[in-house]
KEPAMAR-161434 format. One line per field, with one value per atom (N, C-alpha, C): residue number from 0; atom name; x, y, z. Coordinates in steps of 0.001 Angstrom, whole numbers, plus 500000, padded with zeros to 6 digits. Layout:
<nodes>
i = c(NUM ...)
at = c(CA ...)
x = c(X ...)
y = c(Y ...)
z = c(Z ...)
</nodes>
This chain:
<nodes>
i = c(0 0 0 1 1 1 2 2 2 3 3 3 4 4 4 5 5 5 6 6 6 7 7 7 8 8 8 9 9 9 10 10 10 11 11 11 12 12 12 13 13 13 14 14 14 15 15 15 16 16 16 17 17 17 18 18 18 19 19 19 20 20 20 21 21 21 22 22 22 23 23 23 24 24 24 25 25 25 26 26 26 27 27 27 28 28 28 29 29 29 30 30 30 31 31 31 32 32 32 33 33 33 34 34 34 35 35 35 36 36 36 37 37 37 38 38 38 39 39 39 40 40 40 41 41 41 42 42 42 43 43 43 44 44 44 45 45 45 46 46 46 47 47 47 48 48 48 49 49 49 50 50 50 51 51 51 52 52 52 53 53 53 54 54 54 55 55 55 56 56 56 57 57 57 58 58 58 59 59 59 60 60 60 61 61 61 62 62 62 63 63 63 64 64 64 65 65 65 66 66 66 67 67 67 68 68 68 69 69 69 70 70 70 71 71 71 72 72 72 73 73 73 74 74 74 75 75 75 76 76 76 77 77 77 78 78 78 79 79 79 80 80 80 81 81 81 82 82 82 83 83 83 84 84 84 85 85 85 86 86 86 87 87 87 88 88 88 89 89 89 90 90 90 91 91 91 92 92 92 93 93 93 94 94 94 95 95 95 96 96 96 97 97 97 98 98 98 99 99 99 100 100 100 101 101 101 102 102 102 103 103 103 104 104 104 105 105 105 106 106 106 107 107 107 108 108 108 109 109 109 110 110 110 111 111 111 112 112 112 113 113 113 114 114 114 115 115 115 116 116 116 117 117 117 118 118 118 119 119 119 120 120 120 121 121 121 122 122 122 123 123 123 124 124 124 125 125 125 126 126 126 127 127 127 128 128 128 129 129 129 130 130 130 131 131 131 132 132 132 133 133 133 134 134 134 135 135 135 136 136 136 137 137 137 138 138 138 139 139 139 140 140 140 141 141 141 142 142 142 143 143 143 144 144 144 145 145 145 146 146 146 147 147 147 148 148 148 149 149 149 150 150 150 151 151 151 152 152 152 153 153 153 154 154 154 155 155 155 156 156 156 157 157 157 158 158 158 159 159 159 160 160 160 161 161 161 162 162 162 163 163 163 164 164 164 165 165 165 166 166 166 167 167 167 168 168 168 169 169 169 170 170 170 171 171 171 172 172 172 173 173 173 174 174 174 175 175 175 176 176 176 177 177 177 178 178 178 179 179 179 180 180 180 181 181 181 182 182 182 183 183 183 184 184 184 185 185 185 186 186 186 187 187 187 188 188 188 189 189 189 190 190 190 191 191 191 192 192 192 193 193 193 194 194 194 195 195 195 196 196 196 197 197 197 198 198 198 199 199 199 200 200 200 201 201 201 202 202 202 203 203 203 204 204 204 205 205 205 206 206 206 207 207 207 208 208 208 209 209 209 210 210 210 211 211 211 212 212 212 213 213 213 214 214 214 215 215 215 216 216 216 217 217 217 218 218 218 219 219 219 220 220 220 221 221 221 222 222 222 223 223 223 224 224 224 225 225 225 226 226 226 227 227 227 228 228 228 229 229 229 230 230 230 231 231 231 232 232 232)
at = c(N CA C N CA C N CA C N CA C N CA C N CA C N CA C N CA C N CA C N CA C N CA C N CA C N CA C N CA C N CA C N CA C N CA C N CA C N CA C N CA C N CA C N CA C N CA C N CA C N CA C N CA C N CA C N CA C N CA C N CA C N CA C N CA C N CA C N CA C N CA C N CA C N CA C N CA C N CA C N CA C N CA C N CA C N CA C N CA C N CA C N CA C N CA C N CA C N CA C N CA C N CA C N CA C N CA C N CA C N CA C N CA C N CA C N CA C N CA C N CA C N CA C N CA C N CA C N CA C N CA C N CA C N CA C N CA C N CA C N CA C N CA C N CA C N CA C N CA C N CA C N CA C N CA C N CA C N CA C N CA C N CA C N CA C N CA C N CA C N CA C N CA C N CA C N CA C N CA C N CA C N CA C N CA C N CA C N CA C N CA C N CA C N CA C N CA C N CA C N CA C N CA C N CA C N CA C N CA C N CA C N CA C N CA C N CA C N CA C N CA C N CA C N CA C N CA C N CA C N CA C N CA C N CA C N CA C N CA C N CA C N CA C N CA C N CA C N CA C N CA C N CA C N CA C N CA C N CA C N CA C N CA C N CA C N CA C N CA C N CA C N CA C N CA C N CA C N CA C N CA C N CA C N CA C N CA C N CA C N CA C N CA C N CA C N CA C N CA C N CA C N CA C N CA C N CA C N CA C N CA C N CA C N CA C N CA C N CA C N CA C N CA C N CA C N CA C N CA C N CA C N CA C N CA C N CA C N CA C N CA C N CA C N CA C N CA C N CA C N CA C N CA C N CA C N CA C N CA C N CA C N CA C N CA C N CA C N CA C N CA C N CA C N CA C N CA C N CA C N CA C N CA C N CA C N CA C N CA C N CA C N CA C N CA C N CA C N CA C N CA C N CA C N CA C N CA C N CA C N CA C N CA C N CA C N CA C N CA C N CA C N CA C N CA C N CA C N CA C N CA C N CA C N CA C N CA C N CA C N CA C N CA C N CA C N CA C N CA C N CA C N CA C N CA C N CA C N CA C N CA C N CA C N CA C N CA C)
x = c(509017 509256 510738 511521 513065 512637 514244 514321 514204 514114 513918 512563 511776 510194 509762 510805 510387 510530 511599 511701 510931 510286 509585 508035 507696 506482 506449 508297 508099 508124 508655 508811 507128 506737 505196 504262 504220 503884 504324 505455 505947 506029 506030 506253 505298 505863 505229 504026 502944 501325 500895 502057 501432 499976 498876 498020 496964 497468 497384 497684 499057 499725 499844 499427 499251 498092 497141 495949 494698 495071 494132 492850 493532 492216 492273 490838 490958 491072 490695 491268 489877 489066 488172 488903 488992 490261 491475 492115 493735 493072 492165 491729 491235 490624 489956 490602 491431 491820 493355 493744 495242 495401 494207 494818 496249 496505 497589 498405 499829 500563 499838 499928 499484 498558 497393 495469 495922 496693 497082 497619 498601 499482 499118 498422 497308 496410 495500 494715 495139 496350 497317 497535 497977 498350 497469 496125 495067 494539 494831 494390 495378 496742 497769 497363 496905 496987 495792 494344 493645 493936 494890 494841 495931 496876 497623 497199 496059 495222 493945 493816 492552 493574 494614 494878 495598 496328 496535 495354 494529 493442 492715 492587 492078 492808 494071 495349 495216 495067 494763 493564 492366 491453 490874 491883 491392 490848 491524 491055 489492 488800 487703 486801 486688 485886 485679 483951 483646 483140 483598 484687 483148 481711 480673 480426 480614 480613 481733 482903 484124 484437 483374 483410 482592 481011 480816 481325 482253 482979 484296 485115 486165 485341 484168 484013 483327 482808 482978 483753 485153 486191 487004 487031 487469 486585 485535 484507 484586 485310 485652 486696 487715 489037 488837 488001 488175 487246 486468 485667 486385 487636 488613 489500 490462 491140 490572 488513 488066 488013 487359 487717 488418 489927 491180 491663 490972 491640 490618 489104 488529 488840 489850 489773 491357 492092 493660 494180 493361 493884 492359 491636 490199 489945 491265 491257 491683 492024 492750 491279 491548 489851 488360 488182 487215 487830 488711 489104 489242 489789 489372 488062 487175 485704 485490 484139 483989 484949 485998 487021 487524 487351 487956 486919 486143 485444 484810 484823 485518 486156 487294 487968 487483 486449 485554 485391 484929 484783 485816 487084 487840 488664 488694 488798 489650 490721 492575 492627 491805 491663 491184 489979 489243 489961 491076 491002 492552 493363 494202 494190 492908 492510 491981 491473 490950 491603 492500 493742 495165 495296 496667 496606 495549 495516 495073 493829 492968 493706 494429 495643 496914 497529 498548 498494 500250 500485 500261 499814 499786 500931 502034 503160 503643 503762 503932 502452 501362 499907 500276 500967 501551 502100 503212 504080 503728 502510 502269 501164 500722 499315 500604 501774 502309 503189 503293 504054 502826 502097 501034 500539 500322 500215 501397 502604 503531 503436 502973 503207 502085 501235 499435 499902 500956 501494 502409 503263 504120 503411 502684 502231 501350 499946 499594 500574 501892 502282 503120 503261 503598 502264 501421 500225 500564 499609 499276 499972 501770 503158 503126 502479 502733 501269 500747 499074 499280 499990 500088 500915 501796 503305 502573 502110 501794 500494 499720 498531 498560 499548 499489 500891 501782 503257 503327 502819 503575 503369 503778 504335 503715 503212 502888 502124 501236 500033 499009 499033 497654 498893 499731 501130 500745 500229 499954 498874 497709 496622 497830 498909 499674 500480 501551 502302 501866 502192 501124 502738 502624 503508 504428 503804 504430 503666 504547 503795 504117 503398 503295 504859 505792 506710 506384 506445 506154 507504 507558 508386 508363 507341 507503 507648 507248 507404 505612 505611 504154 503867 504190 503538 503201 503674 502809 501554 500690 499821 498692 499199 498450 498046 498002 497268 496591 495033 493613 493749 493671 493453 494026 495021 496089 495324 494567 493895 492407 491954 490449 490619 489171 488939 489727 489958 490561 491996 492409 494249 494220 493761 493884 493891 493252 493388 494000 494782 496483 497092 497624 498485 498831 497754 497307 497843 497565 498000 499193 499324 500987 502014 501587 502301 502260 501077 500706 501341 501654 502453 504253 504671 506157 506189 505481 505739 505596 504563 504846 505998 506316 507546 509040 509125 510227 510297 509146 508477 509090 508768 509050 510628 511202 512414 513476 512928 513705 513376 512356 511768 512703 513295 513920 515555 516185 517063 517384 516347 516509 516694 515666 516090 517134 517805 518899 520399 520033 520712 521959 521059 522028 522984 522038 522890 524252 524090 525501 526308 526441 527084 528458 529622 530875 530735 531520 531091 532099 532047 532965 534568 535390 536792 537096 537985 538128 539291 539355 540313 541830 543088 544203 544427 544546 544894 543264 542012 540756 540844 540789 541069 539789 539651 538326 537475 536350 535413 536311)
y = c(478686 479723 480071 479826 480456 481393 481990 483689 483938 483009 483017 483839 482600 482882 484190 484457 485659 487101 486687 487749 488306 487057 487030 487632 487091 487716 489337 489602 491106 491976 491312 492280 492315 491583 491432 492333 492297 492890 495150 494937 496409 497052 495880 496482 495742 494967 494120 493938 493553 493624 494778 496087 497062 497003 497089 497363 498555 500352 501412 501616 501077 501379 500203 498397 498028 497453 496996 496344 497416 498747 499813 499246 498643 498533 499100 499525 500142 501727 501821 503545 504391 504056 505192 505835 504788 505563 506024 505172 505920 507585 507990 509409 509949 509607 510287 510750 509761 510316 510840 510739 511311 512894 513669 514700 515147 514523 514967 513521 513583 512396 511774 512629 511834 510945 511665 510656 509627 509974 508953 507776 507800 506785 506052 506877 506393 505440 505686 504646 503673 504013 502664 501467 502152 501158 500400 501642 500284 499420 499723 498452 497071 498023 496800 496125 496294 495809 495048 494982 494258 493539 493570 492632 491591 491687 491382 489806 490572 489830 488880 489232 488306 487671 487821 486697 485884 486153 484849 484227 484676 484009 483041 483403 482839 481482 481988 481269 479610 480087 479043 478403 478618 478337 477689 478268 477600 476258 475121 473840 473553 473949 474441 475207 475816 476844 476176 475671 475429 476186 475548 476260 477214 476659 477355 478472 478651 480258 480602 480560 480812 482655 483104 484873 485087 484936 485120 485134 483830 483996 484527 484967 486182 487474 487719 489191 489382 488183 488489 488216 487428 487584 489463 489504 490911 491833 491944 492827 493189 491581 491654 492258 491958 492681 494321 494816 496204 496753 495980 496743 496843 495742 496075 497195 497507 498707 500147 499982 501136 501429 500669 500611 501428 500664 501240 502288 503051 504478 504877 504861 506111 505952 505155 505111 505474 505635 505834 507044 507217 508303 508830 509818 509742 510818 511759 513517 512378 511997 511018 510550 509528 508902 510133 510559 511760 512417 512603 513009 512055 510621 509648 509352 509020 509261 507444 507942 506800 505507 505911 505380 504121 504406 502987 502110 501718 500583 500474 501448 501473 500015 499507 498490 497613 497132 495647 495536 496504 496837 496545 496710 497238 495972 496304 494786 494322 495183 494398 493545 494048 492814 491661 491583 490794 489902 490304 489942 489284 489612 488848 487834 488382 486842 485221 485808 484747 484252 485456 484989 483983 484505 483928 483155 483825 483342 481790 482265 480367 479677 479472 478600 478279 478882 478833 479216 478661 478470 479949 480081 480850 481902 481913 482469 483341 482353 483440 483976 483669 484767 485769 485874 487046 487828 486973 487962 488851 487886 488570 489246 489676 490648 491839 491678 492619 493548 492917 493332 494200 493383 494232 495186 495597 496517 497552 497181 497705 498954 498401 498742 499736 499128 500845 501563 501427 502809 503451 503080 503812 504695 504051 504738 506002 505463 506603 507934 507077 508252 509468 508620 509617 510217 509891 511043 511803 511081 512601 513455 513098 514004 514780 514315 515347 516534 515820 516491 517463 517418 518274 519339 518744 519998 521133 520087 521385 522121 521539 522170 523145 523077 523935 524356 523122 523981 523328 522405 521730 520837 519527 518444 518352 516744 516134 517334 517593 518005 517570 517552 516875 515782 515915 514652 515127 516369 516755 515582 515014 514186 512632 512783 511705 511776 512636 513030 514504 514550 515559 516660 517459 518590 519240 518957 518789 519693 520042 520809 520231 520762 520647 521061 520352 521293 521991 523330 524205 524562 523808 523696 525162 525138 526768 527984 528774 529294 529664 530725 531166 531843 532313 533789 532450 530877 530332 530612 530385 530919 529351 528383 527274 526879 525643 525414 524311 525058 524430 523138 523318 521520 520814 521014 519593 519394 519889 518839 518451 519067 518627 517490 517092 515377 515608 516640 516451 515738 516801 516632 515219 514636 513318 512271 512702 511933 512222 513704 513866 513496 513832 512691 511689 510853 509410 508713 509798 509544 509797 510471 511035 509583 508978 508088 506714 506575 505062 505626 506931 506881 506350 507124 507239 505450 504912 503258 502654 502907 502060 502054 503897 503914 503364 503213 502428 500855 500675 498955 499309 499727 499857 499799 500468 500613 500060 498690 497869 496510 496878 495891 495668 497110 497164 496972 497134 496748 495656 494775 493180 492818 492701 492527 493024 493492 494478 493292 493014 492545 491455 490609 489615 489901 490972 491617 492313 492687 493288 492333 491126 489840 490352 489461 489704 488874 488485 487168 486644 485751 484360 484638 484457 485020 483789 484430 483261 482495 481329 480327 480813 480174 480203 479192 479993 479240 478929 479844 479970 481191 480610 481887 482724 484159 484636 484489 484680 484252 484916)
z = c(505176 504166 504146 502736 503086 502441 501967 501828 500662 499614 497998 498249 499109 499168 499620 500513 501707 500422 499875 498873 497444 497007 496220 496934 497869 498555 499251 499356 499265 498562 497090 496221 495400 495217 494894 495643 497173 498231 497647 497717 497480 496668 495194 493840 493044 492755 491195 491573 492232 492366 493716 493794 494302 494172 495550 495412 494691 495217 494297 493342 493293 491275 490675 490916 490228 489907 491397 490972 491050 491033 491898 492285 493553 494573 495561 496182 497545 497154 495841 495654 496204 497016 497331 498626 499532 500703 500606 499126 498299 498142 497399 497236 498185 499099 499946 500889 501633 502599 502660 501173 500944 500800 501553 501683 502329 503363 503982 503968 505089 504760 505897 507116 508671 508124 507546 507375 506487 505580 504731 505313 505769 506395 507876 508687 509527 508896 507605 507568 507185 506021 505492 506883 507940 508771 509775 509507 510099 508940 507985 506804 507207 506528 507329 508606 509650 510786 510377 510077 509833 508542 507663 506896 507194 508292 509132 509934 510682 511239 510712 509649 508734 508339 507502 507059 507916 508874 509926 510371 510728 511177 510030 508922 507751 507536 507173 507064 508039 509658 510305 510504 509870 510186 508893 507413 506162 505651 506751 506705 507214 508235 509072 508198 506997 506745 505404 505099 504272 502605 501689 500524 500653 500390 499896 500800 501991 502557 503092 502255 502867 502629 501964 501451 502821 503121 504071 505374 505880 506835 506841 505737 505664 505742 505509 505412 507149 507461 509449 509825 509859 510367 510633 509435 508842 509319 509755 510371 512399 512262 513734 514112 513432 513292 513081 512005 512047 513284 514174 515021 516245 516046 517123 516805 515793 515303 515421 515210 515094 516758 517687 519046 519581 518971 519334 519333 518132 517433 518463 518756 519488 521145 521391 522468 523325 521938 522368 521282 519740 519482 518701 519635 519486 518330 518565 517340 516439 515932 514391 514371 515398 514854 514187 514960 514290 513008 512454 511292 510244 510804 509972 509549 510697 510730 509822 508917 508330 507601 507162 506839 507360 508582 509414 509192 509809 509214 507843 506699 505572 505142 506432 505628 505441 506300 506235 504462 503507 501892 501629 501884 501170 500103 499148 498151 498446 498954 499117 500164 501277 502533 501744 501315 501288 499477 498853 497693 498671 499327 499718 500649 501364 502418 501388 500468 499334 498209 497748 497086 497640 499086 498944 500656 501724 503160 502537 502151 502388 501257 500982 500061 500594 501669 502470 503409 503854 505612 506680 507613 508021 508396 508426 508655 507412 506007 504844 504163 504746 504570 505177 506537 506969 507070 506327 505582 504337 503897 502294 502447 503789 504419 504616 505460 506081 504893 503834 502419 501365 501638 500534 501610 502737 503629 503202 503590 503168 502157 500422 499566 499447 500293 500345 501197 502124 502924 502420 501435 500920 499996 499127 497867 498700 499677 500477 501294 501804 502168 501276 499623 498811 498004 498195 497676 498930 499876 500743 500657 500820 501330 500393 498770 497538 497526 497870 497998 498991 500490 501099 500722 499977 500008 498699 497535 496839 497062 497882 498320 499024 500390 501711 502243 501534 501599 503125 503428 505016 504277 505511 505956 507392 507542 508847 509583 508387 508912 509833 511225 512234 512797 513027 513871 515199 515211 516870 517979 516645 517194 517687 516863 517123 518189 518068 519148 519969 520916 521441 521491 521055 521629 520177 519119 517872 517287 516020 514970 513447 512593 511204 510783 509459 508790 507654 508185 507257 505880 504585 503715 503359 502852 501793 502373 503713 504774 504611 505476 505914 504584 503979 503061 501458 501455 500256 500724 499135 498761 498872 498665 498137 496778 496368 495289 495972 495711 496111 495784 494180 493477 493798 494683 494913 495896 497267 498031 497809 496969 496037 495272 495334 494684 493318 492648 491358 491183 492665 492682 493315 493768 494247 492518 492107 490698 489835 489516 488979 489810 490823 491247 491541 491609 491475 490171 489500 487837 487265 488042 487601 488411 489187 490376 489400 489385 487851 486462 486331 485085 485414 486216 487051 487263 487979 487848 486632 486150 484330 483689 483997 483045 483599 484941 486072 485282 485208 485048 483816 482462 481385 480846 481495 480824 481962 482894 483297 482726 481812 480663 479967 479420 478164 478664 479710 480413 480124 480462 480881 479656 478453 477053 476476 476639 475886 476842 477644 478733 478233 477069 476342 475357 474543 473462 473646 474940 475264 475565 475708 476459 475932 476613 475714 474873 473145 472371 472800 472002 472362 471591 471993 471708 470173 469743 468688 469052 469042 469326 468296 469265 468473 466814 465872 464809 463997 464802 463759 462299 461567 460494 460209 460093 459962 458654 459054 457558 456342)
</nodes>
């Protein structure tokens, strides 16, 4: 893989086939658990980590796995993988895990694992499947950690709400001071879907008018100078 490639598979990964804002998949855990930034970005990165791991494994094993149950054996590969992550969380960060709760093994469903192990692992080398697991991971933690971060701030007026289950000795940042009031709807199933919406509008229109950028792009060219001794029309 050179760096043309490496680049093209990250910008796809981060932007141009964003998983939340462009293919919205996976949006039952994008809403659900974007109340805050911590839950948010916590689960983002156990998705990442199991889609990390399916598709290397996929990746190397694609020659071996016959085409007619090749869904069946990605969706137990991927089942094994999240029963190790879920493992992991109750056994090293057990308060996250209980607040995550159903969610984590959640991912075994989750279309983006399972639409990138089949899209892009079992078709290629194992090294840039990994890269293009660790990029489209990427691009569901960013977008998650700007819901939650927006969901929290106008909801409750903090920041890194529950970092304590993470780091032990920490607290929440309280932006607005103690005496905000809250707005409810921003952490209710509603506000998860304005701002969800408001986030897929803000990228269209980014996408849009670097559309119109690019086209406009020639028209501005300098023209062509006129030669010595050309007489004008």
């Amino acid at each position: 893989m050179n760096m043309q490639q490496f680049r093209e598979i990250a910008h796809n990964g981060l932007w141009k086939q964003n998983t939340g804002l462009a293919q919205l998949l996976g949006l039952c855990p994008i809403l659900a658990i974007s109340t805050s930034m911590v839950n948010a970005v916590s689960l983002g990165l156990a998705t990442l980590l199991v889609m990390a791991l399916s598709n290397l494994a996929v990746a190397g094993l694609r020659n071996f796995i016959p085409y007619e149950i090749r869904i069946p054996v990605f969706v137990l590969i991927i089942a094994a993988l999240v029963t190790v992550v879920d493992l992991a969380f109750n056994a090293f960060l057990h308060s996250l895990y209980l607040v995550l709760g159903i969610f984590i093994p959640l991912i075994v469903t989750n279309c983006i694992v399972l639409a990138r192990v089949e899209a892009y692992a079992a078709k290629n080398d194992p090294l840039s499947s990994t890269v293009d697991a660790v990029m489209m991971g990427c691009g569901l933690v960013w977008v998650l950690a700007l819901l939650g971060g927006l969901r929290e701030l106008v909801g409750s007026g903090t920041l890194f709400s529950g970092i304590e289950m993470i780091i032990p000795d920490t607290s929440a940042l309280t932006v607005f001071g103690d005496d905000y009031p809250g707005f409810l709807i921003a952490i209710l199933p509603p506000g998860a879907f304005f701002a969800l919406g408001c986030l897929i509008a803000a990228y269209n229109a980014i996408n849009a008018r670097q559309a119109a950028r690019r086209r406009a792009a020639p028209m501005t060219a300098t023209p062509t100078e006129t030669g010595p001794g050309t007489e004008a029309a």
